[in-house]
N, C-alpha and C positions, 0 to 999 in steps of 0.2 A: 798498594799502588799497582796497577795492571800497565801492563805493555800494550805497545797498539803497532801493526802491521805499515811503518811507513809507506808504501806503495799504497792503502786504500786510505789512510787517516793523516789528518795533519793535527798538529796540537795547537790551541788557541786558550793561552794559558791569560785570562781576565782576574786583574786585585781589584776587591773591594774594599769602600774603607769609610766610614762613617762616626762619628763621636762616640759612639759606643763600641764598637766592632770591628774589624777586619776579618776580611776573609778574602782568601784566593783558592780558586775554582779552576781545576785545566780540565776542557772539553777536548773531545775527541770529536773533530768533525769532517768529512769526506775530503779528500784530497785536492785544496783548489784554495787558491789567494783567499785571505777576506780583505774585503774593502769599506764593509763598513758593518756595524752593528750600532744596537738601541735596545735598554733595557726598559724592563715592566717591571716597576714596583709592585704596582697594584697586583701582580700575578707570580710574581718574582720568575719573569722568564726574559730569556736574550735572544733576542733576531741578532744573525749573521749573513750579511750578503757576500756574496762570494762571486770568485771570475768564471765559476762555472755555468754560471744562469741561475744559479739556484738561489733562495734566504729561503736559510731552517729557523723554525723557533725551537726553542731549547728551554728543557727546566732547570732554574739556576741551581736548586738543589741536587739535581741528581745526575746532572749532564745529558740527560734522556734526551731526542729528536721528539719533539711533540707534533711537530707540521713542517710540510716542503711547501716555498712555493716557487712556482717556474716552471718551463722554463723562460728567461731573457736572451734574446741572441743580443751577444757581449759583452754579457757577462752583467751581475747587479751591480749597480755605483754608487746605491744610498739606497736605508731602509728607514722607517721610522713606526712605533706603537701608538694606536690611540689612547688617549686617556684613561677607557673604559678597559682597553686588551683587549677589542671583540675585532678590530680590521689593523691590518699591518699594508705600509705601504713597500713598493719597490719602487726602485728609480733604475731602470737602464738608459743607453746612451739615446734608446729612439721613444718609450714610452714611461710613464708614470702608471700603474698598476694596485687597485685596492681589493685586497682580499681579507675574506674570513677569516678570521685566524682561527679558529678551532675548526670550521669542515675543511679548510683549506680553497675551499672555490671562490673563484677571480671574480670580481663583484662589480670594477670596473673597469676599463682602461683609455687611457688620455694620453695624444701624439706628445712627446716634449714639446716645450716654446722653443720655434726658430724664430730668432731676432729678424731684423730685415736686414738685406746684403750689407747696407753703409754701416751697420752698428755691431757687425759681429767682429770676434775678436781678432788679432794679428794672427796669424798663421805662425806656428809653435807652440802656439799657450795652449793646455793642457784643461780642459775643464773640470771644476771642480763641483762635484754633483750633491746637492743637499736634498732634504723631504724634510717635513716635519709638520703636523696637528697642532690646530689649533687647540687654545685648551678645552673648546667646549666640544672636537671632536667632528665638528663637522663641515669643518675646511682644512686643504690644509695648502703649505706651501711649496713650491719645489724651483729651486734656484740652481745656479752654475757658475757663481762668483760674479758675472758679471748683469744678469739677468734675473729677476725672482719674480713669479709668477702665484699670486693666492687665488683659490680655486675653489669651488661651491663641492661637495665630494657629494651628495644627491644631485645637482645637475649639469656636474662638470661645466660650467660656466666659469667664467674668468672672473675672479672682484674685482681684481686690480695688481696693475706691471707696474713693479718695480723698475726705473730705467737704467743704462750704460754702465753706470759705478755702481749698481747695487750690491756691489763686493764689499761695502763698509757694513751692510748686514751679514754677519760673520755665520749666525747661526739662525737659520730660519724658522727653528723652534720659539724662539725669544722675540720673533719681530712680530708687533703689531698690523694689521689691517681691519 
């Protein structure tokens, strides 16, 4: 078991657990909140977004940095993998962001959905930031509890808005369009 420098490392200690298996993995990752992560079966890797601007992808096996991407000014709020493992999403508070995931280069980026004035939320409420792929990879969704927006990821075009309460779509991995 190795030590890690609190001033440059935080620990992000992730259980697995499956019908056959268990395991638990602590990562050693740059010093900065995470706020969201997404695993890849298919590659067996873990994106972490963090308050730094930064989502690393990580190898589940060995805890290695495989890829940075960022930066986000304030910080990532939602990350998601596609299907295949070949583009990883970021969610910050102003844009949605599709990258490479193995060269690391930004491939596209889309403003967030601002509602219009009469339908945004109370003042205090906290938004709550989602991303997630479709299953076949090439759309995906990105919501904020109130709002959810599915999106064409070749022509950033809009499919189709979710309205006002689309907070009952809990997780926008799982909603249809």
């Amino acid at each position: 078991e190795s030590s890690t420098d609190s001033r440059s490392a935080s620990i992000l200690r992730i259980g697995f657990s499956a019908s056959a298996f268990t395991v638990e993995k602590v990562f050693n990752c740059p010093e900065a909140l995470t706020s969201s992560i997404a695993v890849s079966e298919k590659d067996m890797s873990l994106l972490v977004g963090q308050n730094d601007g930064y989502a690393r992808l990580l190898d589940l096996r060995t805890g290695r940095v495989l890829q940075q991407f960022g930066p986000a000014a304030g910080g990532i709020l939602a990350v998601a993998i596609s299907p295949d493992g070949r583009t990883v999403l970021t969610a910050s508070s102003r844009s949605v962001s599709a990258w490479n995931a193995i060269t690391g280069v930004k491939l596209q980026e889309l403003p967030r959905y601002k509602p219009p004035v009469r339908a945004r939320r109370s003042k205090g409420t906290f938004p709550r930031s989602r991303v997630g792929f479709s299953p076949d990879g090439y759309s995906f969704a990105e919501g904020d509890g109130e709002f959810v927006r599915a999106v064409d990821l070749r022509t950033l075009q809009t499919i189709r808005l979710f309205g006002h309460r689309a907070s009952e779509a809990q997780d926008v991995q799982t909603t249809e369009w």
